[in-house]
C-alpha positions in Angstrom: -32.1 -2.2 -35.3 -33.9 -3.8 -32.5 -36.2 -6.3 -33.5 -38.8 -6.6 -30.3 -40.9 -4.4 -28.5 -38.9 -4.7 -25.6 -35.6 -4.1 -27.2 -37.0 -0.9 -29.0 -37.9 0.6 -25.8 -34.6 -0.3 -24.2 -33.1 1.4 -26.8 -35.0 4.7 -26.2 -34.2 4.5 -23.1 -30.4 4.2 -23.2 -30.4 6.8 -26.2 -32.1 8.9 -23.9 -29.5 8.4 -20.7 -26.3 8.7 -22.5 -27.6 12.4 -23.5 -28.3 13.1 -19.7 -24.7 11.6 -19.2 -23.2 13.6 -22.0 -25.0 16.7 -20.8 -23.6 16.1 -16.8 -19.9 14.9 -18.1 -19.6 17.8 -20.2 -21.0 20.4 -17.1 -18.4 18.8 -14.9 -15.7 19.2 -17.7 -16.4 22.7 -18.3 -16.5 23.5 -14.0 -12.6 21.7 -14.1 -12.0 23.9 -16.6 -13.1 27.1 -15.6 -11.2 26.0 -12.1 -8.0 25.4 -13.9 -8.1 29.0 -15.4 -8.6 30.8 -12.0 -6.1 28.9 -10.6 -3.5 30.6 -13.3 -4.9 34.2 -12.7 -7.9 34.4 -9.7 -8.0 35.9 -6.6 -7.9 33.0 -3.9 -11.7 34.0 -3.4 -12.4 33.3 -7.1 -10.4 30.0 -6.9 -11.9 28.7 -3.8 -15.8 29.3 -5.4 -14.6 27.9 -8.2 -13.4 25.2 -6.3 -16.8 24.7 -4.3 -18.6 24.4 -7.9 -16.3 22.0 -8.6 -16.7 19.7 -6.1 -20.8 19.9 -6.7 -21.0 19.3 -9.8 -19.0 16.0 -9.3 -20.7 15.2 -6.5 -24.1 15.8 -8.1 -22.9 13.8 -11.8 -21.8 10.7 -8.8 -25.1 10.9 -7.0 -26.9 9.9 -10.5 -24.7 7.4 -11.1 -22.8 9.3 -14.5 -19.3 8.5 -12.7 -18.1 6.2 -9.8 -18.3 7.8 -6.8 -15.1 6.9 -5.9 -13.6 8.7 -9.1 -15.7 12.4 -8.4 -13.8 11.7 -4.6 -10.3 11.4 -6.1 -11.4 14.0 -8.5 -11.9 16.4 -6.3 -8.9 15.6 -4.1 -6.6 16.2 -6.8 -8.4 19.5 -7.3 -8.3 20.6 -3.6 -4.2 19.8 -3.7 -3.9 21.7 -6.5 -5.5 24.5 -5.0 -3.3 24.2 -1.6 0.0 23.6 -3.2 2.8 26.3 -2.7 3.0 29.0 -5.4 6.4 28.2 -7.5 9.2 30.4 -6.5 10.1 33.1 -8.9 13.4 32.5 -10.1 16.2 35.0 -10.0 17.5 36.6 -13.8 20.3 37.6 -14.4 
């Protein structure tokens, strides 16, 4: 336990930020998420909005600092190539 004024308030303070961050990690999580599915089975409307929501909730969690920047970039370029990559081929059975 904190044993100063100063370090009981910086401990609010942090206790108080990592919820924020949870709450904003855990919105950007779910987005990827809900992306993946519609990339399974989604019109190519459904996976480009879901796409769009994506990409701003990562930009919003890296304006406030919750990730780097550069990781919510390269996030979201991963996302955009799986989104333009080439459906696999269906296989012949026989």
């Amino acid at each position: 336990m904190p044993h100063t004024k100063s370090a009981e308030k910086a401990l609010r303070q942090t206790e108080k930020r990592n919820a924020r961050n949870r709450v904003a990690k855990k919105s950007v999580r779910t987005q990827i998420k809900k992306f993946l599915a519609a990339l399974k089975e989604g019109t190519p409307e459904q996976k480009l909005a879901e796409l769009k929501l994506c990409a701003k909730r990562l930009d919003k969690a890296a304006a406030n600092r919750v990730i780097h920047p550069n990781a919510a970039a390269r996030k979201k370029s991963q996302l955009a190539k799986m989104l333009n990559a080439p459906a696999p081929a269906p296989t012949a059975k026989k």
